[in-house]
PDB file of N, CA, C and O in Angstrom:
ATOM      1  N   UNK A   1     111.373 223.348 236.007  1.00  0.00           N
ATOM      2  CA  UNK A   1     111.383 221.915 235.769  1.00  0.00           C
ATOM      3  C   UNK A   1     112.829 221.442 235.665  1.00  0.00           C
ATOM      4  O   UNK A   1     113.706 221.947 234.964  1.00  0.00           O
ATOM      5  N   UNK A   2     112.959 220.172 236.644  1.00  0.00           N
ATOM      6  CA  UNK A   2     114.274 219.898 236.198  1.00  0.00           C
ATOM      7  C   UNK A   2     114.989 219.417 234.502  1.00  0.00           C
ATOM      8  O   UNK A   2     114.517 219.298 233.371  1.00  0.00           O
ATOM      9  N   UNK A   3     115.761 219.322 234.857  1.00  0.00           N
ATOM     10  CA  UNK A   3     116.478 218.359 233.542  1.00  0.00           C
ATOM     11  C   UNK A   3     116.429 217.059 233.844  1.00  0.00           C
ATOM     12  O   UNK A   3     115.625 216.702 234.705  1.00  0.00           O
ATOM     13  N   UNK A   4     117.327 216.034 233.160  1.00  0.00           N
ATOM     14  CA  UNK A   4     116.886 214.731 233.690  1.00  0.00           C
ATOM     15  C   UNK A   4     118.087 214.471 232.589  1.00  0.00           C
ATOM     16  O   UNK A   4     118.264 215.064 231.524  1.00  0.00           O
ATOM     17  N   UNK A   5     118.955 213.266 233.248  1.00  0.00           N
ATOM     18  CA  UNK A   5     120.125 212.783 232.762  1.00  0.00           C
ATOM     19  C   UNK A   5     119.719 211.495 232.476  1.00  0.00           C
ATOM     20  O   UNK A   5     119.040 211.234 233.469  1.00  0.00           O
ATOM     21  N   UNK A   6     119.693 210.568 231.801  1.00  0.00           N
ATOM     22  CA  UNK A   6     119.601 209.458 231.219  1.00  0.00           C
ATOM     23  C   UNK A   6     120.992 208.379 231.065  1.00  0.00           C
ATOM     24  O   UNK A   6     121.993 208.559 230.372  1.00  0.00           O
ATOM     25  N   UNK A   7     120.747 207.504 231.740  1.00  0.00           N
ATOM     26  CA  UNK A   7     121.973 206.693 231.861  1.00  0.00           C
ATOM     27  C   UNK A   7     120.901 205.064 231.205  1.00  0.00           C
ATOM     28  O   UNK A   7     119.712 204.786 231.358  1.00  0.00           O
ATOM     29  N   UNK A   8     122.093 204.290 230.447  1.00  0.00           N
ATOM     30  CA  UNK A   8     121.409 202.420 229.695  1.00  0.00           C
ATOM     31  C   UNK A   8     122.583 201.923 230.582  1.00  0.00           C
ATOM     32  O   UNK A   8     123.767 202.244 230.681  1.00  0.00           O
ATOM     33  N   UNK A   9     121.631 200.843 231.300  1.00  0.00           N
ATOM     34  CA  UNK A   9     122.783 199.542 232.116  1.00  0.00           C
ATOM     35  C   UNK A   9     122.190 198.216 231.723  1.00  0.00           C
ATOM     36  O   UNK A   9     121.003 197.899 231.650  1.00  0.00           O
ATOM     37  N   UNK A  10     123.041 197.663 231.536  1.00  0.00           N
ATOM     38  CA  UNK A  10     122.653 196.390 231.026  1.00  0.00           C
ATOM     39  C   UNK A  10     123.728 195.076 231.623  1.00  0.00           C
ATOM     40  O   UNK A  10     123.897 193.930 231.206  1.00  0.00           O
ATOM     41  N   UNK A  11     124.362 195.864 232.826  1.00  0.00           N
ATOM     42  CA  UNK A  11     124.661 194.622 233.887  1.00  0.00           C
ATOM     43  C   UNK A  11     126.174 194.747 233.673  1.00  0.00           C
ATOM     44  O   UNK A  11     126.921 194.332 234.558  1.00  0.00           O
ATOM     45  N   UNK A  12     126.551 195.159 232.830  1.00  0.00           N
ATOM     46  CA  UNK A  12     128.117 194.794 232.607  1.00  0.00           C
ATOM     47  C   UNK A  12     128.707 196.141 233.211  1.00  0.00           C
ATOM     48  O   UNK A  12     128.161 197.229 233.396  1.00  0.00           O
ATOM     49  N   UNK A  13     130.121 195.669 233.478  1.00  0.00           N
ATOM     50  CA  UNK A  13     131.039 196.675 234.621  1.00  0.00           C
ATOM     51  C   UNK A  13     130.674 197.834 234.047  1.00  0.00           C
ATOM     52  O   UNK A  13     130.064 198.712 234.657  1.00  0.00           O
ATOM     53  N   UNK A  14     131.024 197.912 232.834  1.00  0.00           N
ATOM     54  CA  UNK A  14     130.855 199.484 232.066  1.00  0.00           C
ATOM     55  C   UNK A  14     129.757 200.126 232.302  1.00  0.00           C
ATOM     56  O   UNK A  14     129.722 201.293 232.690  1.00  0.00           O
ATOM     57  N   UNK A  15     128.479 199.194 232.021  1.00  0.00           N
ATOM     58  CA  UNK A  15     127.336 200.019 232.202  1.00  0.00           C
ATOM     59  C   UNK A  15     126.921 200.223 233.975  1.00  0.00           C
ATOM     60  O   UNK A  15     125.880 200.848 234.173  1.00  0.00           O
ATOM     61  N   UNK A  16     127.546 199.818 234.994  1.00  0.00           N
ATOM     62  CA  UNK A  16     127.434 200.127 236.223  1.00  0.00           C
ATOM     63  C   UNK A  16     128.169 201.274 236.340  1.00  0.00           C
ATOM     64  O   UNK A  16     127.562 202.214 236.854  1.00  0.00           O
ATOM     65  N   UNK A  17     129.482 201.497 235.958  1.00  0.00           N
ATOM     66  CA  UNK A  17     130.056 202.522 236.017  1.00  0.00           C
ATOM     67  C   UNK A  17     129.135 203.411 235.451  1.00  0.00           C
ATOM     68  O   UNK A  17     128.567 204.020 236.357  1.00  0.00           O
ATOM     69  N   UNK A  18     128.756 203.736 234.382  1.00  0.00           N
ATOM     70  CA  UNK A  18     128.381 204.799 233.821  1.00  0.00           C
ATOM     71  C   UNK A  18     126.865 205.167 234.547  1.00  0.00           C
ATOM     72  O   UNK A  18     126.238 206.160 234.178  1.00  0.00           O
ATOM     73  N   UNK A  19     126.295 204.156 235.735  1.00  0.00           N
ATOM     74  CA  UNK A  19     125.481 204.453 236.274  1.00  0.00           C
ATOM     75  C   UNK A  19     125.924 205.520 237.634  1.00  0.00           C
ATOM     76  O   UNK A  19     125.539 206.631 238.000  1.00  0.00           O
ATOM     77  N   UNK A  20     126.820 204.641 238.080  1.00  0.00           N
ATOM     78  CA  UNK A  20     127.654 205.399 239.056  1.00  0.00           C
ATOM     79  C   UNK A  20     127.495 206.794 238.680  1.00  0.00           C
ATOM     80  O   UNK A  20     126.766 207.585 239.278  1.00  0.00           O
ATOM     81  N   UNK A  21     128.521 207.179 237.219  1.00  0.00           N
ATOM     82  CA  UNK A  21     129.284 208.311 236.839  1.00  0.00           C
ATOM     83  C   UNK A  21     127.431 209.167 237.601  1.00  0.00           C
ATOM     84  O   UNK A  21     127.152 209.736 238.656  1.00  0.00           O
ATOM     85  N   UNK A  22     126.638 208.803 236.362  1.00  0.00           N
ATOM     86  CA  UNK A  22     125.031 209.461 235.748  1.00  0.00           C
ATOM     87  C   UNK A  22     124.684 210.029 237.713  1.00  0.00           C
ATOM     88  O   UNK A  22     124.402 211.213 237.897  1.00  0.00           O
ATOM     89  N   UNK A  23     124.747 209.231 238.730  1.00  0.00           N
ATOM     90  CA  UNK A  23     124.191 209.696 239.948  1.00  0.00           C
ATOM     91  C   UNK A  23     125.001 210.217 240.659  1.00  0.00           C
ATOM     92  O   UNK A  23     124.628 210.753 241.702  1.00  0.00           O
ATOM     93  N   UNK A  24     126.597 210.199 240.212  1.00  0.00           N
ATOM     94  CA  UNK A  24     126.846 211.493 240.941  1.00  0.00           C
ATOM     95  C   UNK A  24     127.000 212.771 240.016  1.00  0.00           C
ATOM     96  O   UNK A  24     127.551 213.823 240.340  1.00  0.00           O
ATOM     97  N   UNK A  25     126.513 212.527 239.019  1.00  0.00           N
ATOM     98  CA  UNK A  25     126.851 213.975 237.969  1.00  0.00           C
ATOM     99  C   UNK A  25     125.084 214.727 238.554  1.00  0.00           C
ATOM    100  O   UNK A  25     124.651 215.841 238.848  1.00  0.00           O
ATOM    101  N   UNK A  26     124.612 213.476 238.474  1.00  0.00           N
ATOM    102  CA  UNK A  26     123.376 214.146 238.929  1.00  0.00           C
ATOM    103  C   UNK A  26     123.053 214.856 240.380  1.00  0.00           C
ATOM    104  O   UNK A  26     122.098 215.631 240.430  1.00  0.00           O
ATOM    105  N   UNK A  27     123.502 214.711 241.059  1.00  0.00           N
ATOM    106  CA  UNK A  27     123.499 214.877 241.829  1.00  0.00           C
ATOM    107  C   UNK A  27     124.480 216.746 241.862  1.00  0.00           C
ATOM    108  O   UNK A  27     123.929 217.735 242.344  1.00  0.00           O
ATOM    109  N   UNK A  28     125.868 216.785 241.268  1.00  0.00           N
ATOM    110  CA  UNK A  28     126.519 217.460 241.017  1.00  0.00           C
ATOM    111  C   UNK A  28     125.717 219.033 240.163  1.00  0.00           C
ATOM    112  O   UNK A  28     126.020 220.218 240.303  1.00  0.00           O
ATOM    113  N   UNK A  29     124.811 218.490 239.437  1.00  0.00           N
ATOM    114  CA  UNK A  29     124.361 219.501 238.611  1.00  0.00           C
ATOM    115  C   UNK A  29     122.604 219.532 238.672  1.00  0.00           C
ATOM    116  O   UNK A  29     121.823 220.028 237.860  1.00  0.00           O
ATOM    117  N   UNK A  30     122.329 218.812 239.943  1.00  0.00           N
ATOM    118  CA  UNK A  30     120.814 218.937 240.585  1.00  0.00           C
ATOM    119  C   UNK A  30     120.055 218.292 239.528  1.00  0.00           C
ATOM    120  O   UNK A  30     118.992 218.910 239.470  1.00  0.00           O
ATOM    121  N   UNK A  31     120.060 217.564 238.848  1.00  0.00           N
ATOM    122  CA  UNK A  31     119.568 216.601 237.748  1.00  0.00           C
ATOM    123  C   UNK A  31     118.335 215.370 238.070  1.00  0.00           C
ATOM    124  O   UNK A  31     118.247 215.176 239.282  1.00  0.00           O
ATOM    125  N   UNK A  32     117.628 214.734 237.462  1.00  0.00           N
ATOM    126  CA  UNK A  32     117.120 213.544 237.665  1.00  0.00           C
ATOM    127  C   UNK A  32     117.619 213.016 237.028  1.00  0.00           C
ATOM    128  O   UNK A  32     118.175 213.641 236.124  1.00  0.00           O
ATOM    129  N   UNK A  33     117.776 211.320 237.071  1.00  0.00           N
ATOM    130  CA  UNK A  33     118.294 210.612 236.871  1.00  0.00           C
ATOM    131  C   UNK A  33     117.275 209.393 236.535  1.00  0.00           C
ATOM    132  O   UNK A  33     116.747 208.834 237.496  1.00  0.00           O
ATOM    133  N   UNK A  34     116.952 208.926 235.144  1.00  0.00           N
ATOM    134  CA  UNK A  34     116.408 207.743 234.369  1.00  0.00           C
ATOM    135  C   UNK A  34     117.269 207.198 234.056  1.00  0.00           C
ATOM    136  O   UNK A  34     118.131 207.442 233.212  1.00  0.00           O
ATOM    137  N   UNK A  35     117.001 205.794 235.214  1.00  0.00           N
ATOM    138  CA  UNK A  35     117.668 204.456 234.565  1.00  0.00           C
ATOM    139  C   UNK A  35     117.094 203.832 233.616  1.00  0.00           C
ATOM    140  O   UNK A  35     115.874 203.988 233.648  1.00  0.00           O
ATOM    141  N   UNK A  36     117.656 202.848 232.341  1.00  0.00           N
ATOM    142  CA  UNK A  36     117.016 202.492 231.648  1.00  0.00           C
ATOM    143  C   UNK A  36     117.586 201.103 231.485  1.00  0.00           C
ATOM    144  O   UNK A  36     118.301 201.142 230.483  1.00  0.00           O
ATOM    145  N   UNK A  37     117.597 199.733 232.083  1.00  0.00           N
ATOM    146  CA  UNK A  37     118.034 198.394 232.122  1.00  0.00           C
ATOM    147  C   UNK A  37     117.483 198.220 230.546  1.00  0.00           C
ATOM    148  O   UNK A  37     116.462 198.616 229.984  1.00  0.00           O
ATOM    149  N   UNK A  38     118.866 197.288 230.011  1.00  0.00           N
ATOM    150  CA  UNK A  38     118.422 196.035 228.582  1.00  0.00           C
ATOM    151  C   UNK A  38     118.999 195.275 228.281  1.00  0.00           C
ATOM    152  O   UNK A  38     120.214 195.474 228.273  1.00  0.00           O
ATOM    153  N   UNK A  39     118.663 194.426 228.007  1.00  0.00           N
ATOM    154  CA  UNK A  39     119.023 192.757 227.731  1.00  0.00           C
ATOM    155  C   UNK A  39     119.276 192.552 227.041  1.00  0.00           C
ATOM    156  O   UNK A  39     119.116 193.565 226.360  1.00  0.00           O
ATOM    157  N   UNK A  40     119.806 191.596 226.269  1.00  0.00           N
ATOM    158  CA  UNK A  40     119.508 191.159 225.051  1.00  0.00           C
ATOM    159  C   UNK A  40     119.154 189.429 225.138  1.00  0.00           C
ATOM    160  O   UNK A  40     119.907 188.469 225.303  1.00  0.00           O
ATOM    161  N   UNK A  41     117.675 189.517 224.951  1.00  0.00           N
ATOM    162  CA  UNK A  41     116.478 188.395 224.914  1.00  0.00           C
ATOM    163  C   UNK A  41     116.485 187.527 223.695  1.00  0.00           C
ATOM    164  O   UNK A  41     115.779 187.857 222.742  1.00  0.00           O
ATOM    165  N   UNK A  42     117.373 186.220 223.627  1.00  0.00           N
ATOM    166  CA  UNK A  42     117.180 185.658 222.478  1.00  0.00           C
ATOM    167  C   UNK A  42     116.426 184.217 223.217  1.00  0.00           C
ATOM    168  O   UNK A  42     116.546 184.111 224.437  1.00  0.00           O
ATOM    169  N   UNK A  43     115.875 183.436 222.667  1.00  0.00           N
ATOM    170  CA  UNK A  43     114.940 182.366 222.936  1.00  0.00           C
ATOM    171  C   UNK A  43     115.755 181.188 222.401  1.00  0.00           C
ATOM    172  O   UNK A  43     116.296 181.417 221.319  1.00  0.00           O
ATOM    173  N   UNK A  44     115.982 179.821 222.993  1.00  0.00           N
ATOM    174  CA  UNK A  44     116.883 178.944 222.753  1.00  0.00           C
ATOM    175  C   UNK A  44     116.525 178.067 221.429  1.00  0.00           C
ATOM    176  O   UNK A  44     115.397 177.613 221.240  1.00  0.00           O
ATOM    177  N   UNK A  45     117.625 177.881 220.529  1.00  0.00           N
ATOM    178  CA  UNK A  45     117.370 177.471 219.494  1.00  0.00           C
ATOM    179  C   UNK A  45     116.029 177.787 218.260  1.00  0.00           C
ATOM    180  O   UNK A  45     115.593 177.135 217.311  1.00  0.00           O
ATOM    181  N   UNK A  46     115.770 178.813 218.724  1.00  0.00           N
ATOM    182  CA  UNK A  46     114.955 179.285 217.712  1.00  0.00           C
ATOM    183  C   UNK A  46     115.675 180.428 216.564  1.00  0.00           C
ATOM    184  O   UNK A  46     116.106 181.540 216.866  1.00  0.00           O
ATOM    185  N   UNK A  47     115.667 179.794 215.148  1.00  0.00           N
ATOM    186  CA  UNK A  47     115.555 180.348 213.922  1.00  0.00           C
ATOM    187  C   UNK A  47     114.871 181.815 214.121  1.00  0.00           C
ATOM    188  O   UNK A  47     113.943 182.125 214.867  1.00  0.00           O
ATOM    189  N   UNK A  48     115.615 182.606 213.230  1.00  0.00           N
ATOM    190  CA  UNK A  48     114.906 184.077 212.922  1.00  0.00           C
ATOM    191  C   UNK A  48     114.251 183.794 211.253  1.00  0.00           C
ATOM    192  O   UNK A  48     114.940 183.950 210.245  1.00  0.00           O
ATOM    193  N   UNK A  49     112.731 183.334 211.237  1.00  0.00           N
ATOM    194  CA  UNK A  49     112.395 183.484 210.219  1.00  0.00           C
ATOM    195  C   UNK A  49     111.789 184.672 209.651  1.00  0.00           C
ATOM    196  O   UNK A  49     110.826 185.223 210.183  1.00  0.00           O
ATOM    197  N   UNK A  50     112.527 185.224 208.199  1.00  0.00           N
ATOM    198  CA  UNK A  50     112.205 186.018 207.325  1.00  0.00           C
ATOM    199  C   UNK A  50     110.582 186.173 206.732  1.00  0.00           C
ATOM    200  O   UNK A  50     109.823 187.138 206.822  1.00  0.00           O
ATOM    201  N   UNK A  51     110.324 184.518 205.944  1.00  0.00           N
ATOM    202  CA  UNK A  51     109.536 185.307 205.249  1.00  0.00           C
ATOM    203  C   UNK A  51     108.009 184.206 206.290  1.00  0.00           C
ATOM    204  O   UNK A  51     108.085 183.030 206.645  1.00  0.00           O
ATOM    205  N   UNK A  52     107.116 184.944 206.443  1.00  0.00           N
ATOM    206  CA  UNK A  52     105.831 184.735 206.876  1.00  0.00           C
ATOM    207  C   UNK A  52     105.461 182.914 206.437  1.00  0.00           C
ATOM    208  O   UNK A  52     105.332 182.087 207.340  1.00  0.00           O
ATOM    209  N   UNK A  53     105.350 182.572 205.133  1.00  0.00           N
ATOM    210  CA  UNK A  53     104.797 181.150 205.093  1.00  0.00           C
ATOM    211  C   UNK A  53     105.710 180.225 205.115  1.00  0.00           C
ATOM    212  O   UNK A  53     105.513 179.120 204.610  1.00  0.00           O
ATOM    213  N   UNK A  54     106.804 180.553 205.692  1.00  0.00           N
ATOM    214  CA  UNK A  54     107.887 179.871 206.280  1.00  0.00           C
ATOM    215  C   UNK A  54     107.890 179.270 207.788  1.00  0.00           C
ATOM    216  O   UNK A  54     107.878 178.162 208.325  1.00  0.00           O
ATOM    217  N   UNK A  55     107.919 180.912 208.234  1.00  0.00           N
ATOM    218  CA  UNK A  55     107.148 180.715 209.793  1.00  0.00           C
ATOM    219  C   UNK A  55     106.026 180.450 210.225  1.00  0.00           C
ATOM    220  O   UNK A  55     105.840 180.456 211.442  1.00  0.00           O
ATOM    221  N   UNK A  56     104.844 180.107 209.200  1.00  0.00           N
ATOM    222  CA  UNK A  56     103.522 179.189 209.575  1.00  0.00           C
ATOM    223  C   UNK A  56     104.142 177.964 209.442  1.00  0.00           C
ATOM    224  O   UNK A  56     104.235 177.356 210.508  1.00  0.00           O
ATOM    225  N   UNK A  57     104.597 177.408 208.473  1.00  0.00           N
ATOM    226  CA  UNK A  57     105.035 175.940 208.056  1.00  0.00           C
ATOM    227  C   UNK A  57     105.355 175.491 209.346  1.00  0.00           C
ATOM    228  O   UNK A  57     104.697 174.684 210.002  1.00  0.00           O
ATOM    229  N   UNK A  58     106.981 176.366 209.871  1.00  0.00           N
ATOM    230  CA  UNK A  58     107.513 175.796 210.732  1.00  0.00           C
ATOM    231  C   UNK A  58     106.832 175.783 212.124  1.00  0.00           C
ATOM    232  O   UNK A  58     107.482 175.120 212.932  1.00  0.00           O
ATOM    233  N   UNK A  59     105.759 176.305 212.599  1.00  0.00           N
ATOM    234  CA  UNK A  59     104.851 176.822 213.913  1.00  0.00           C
ATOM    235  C   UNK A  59     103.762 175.751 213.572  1.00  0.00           C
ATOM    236  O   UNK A  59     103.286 175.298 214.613  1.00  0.00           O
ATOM    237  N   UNK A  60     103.136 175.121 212.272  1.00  0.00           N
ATOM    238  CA  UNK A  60     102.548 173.878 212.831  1.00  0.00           C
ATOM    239  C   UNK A  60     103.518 172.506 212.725  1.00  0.00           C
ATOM    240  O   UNK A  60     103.479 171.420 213.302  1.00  0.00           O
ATOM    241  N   UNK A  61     104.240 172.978 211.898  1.00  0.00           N
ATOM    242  CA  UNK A  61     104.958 171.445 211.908  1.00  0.00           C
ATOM    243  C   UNK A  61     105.517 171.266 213.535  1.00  0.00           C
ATOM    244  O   UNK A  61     105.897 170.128 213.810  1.00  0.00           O
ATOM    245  N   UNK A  62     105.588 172.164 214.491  1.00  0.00           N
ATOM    246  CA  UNK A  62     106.376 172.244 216.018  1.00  0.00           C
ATOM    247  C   UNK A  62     105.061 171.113 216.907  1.00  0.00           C
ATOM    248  O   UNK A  62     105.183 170.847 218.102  1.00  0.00           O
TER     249      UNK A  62
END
């Protein structure tokens, strides 16, 4: 069974590079290679509410 090298890209130069590096190392040492893309998903103008009957209040008052 192979091994399997694991590379996170998330769009920025660095993380392309280090995709780069991950497929030719893989390649170098007969490896698979899991990409793993992530974002960071925030929703516009929405509050991070803490406590629960806060965030009902504010979800019918919307």
């Amino acid at each position: 069974m192979k091994r399997t090298l694991v590379v996170g890209v998330d769009g920025s130069p660095e993380s392309r590079a280090a995709a780069d590096w991950a497929a030719r190392e893989a390649v170098r040492r007969d490896l698979h290679v899991h990409v793993v893309h992530a974002w960071l998903w925030q929703p516009l103008a929405v509050e991070v509410v803490q406590d629960r009957d806060t965030g009902d209040r504010r979800a019918r008052e919307s």
